[in-house]
VEXVEXVO-466503 format. One record per atom (N, C-alpha, C, CB): x, y, z. Coordinates in steps of 0.001 Angstrom, whole numbers, plus 500000, padded with zeros to 6 digits. Glycine has a CB too. Layout:
XYZ/...
This chain:
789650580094917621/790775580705916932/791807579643916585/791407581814917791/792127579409915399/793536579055915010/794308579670915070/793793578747914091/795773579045915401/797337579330915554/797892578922914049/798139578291916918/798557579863913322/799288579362912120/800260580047912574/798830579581910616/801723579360912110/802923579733912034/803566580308911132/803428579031912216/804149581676910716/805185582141909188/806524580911909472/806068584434909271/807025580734908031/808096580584907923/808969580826908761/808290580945907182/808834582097908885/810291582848909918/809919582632911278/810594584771909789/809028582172911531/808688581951913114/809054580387913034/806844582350913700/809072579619912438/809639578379912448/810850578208912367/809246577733911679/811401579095911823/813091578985911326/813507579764913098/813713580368909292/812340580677913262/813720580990915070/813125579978916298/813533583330916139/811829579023915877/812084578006917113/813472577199916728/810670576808917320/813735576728915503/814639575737915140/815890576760915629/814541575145913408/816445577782915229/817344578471915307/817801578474917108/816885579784914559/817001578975917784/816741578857919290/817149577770919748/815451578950919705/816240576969919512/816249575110920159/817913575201919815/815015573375918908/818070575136918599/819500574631918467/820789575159919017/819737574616917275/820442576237919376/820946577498919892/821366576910921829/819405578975919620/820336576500922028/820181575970923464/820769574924923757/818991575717923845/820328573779922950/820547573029923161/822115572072922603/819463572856923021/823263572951922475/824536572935922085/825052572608923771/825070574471921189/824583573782924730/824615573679925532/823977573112926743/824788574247925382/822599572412927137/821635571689927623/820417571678927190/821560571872928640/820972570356926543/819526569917925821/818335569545926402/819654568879925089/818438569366928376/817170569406928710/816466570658928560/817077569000929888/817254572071928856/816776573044929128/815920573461927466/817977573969929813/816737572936926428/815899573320925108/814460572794925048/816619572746923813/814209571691925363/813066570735925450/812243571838925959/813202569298926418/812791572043927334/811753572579928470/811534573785928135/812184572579929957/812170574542927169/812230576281926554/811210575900925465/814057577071925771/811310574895924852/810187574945923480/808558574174923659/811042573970922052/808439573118924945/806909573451925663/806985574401926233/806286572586926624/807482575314926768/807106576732927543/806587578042926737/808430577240928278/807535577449925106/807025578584924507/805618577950923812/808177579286923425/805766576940923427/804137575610923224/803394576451923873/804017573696924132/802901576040924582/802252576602925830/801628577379925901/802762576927926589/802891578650925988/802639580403926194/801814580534924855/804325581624926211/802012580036923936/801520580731922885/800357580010922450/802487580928921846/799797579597922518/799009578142922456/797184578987923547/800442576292923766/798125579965924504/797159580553925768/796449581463924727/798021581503927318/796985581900923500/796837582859922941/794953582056922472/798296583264921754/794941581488922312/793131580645921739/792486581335922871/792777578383921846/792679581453923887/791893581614925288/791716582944925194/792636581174926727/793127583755925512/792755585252925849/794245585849924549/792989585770928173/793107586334923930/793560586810922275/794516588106922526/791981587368921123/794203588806923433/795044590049923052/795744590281924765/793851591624922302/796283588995925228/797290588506926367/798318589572925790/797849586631926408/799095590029924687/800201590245924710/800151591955924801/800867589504923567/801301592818924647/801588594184924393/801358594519922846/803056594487924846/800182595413922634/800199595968920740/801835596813920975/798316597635920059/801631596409919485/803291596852919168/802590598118917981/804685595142918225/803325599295919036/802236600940918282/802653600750916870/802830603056918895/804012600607916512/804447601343915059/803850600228913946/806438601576914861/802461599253914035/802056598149913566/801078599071912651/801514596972914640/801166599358911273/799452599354910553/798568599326911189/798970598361909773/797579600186911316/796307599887911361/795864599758910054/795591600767912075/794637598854910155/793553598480911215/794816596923912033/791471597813910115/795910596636911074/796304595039911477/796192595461913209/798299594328910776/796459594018914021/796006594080915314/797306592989915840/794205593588915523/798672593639915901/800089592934916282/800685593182917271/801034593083915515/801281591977918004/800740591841919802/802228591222919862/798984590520920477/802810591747921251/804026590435921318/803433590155922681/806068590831921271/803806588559922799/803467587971923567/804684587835924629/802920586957922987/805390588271925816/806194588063926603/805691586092927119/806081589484927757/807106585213926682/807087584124927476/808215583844927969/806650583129926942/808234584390929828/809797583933930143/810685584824929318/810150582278929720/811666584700928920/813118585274928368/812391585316926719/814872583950928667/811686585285926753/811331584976925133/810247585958925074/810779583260924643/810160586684923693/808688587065922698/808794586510921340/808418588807922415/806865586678921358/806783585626920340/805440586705919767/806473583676920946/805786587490918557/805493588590917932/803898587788917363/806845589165916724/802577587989917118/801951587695916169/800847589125915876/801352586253916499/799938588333914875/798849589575913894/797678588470914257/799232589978911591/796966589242914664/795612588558914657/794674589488913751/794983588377916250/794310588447912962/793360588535911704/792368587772911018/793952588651910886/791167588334910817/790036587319910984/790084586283912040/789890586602909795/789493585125911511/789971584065912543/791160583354913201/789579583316912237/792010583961913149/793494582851913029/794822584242913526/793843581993910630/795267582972914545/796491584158914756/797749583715914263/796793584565916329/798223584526913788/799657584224912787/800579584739913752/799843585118911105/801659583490914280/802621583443914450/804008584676913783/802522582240914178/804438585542914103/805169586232912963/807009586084913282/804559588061912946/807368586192914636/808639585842915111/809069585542916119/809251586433914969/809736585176916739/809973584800917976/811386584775918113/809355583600918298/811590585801919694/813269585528919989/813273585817921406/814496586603919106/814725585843921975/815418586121922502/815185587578923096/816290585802921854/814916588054924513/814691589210924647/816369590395924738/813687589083925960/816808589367924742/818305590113924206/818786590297923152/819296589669924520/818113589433922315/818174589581920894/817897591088920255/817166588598920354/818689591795919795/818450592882918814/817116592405917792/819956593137917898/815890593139917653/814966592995916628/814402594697916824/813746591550916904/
């Protein structure tokens, strides 16, 4: 399985990181391999996360809990698409 990233899932690691790291920039480092990582597990065991019900069928959209963080994707055909990622305090 490939990992591809949307746009908007790139714009909230950058958004995040920067977000963090205003205030400790070790802890940003160590928040963005953790989310590396967590999501990265996703090649191994594909449907690790919670289906999110109100998703289309047949699509197959999972959030992945990492730590204080989810990191929303669609797995389709071969490749799992990245779709958002935040803050579990974050309003979404």
């Amino acid at each position: 399985m490939k990992i591809s990233y949307s746009p908007e899932s790139i714009d909230d690691l950058v958004r995040l990181r920067e977000f963090i790291e205003i205030k400790n920039p070790p802890a940003a480092q160590k928040i963005a391999l953790s989310l590396k990582k967590g999501i990265s597990q996703l090649k191994s065991f594909l449907f690790l996360g919670v289906e999110v019900e109100q998703a289309p069928e047949p699509e197959k959209i999972r959030d992945l809990i990492i730590g204080n963080y989810i990191a929303r994707y669609l797995i389709h055909l071969k490749r799992i698409y990245i779709l958002r990622i935040w803050h579990h305090k974050e309003e979404r």
